[in-house]
N, C-alpha and C positions, 0 to 999 in steps of 0.2 A: 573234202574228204570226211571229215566231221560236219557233218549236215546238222543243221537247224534248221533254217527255211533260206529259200531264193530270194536273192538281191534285186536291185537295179541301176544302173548305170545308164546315162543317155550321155556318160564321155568315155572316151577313150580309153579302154583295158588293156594294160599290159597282160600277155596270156602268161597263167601261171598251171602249172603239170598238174596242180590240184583242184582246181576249178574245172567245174563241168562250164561253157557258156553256149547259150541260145542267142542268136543275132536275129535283127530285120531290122529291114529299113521302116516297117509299117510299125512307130512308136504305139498307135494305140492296139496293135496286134499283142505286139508284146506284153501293154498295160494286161491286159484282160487273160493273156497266158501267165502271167507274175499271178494274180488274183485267182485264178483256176489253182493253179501249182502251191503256192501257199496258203489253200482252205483246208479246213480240220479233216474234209473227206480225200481229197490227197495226200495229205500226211497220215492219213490211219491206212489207205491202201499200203502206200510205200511203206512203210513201217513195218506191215501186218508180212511183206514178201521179201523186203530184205533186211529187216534188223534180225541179226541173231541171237539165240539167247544166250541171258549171264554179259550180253555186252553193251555198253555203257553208248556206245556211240552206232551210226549205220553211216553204209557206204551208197551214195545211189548216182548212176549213171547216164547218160543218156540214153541208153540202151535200154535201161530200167524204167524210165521215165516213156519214152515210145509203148514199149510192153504192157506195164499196167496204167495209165493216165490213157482218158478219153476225154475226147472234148467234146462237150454236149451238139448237137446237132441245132444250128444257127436258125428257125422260121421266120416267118411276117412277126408271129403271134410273140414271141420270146427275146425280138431282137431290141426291145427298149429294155429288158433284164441289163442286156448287154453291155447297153452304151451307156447303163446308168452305172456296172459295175466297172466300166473301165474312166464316168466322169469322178467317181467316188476314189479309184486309184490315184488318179491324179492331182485330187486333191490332199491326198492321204499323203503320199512322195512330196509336193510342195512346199508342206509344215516343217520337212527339211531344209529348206533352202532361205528361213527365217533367221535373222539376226538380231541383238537387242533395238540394235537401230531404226528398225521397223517399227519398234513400241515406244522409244526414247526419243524424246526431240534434243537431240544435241545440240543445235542451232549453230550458232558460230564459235563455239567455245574456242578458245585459245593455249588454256594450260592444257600440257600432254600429260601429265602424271598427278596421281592422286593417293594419299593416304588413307583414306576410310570412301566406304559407301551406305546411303541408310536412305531408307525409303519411308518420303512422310507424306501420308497421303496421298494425292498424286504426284507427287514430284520424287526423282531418283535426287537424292542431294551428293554430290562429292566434292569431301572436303581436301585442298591441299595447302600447306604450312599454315594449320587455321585458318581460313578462306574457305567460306561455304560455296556454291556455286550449284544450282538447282536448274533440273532438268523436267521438263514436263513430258509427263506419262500419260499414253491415249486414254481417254475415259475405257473405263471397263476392263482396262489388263492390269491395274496397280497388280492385283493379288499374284496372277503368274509373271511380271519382272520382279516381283518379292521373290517368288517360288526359286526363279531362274538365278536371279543373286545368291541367294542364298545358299544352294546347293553348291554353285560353284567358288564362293567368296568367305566362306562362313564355317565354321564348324559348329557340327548339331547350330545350327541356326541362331547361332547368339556370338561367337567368338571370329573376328576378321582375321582371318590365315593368312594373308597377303602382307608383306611391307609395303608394297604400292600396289598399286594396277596403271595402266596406261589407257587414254581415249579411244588409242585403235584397238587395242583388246577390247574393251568396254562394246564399243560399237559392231563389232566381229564374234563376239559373243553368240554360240547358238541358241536361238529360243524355242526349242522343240517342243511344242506342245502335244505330249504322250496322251494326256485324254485323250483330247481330239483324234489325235492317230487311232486309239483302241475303239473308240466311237466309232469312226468310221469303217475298220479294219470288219467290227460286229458285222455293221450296214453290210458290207462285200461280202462276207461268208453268209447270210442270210440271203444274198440274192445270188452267190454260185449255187446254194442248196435249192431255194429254188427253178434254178435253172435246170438241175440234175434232174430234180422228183415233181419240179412243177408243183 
């Protein structure tokens, strides 16, 4: 009902009375209508036809979405635009599906719970009852599993908020790397635009 931009799911929606949803079974059909539908040029059409003025939020439809959204017409010549904006979604969505564990080498650790966490160098260290206990970090992410503790362990990035934290938290941890998403997100709207105007 309050729109911002289209989602994506490849599980299972409960249907709710306020969501508009688009299905198929063709996931990379959908990639590349998620990427159409959420470029600045579909958000300025629909905007431009159903936000009204003085109001804070718009309502848009499937109805409204058929109406004013076109989908560019698919050639020989334009169809690598295509599959590059739908390998680019794909990659963009998967940055979701990252956990600290992907960057963290827990190895076989044994204590479940921890007092403090602090990052030196490459190693995540967490300390429990005074016992240090050091995790190695892939070369090249120290800075974002800083980023990523930090934000969620810290306040303003110096004071540990937590009495504990546990290993399965730790490891379950999302590592969403927002660069990369907005990086990519640019990439995708630059080649729906070209898709449009060529």
């Amino acid at each position: 009902m309050n729109f911002d931009k289209f989602y994506f799911s490849d599980k299972k929606v409960m249907i709710n009375a306020t969501w508009i949803i688009i299905s198929s079974q063709n996931k990379s059909e959908i990639l590349f209508l998620l990427s159409l539908l959420n470029s600045p040029i579909s958000y300025a059409i629909l905007k431009s036809y159903l936000k009204l003025p003085n109001e804070k939020d718009f309502l848009v439809g499937i109805k409204s979405i058929k109406q004013y959204i076109r989908i560019p017409k698919i050639t020989p010549e334009n169809q690598a635009i295509k599959d590059k904006i739908i390998s680019l979604t794909e990659q963009m969505l998967d940055l979701e599906n990252v956990t600290l564990k992907n960057f963290v080498d827990f190895g076989n650790l044994m204590v479940q719970k921890f007092d403090s966490i602090e990052i030196r160098k490459n190693n995540l260290v967490l300390t429990s009852n005074n016992k240090e206990y050091s995790c190695k970090i892939e070369n090249g992410q120290e800075e974002f599993v800083k980023k990523v503790i930090s934000a969620n362990y810290f306040d303003n990035g110096l004071v540990f908020n937590k009495e504990s934290v546990t290993l399965q938290e730790l490891k379950n941890l999302e590592a969403i790397d927002f660069d990369k998403q907005e990086e990519l997100k640019n990439q995708i709207d630059e080649l729906v635009y070209e898709l449009y105007f060529g």
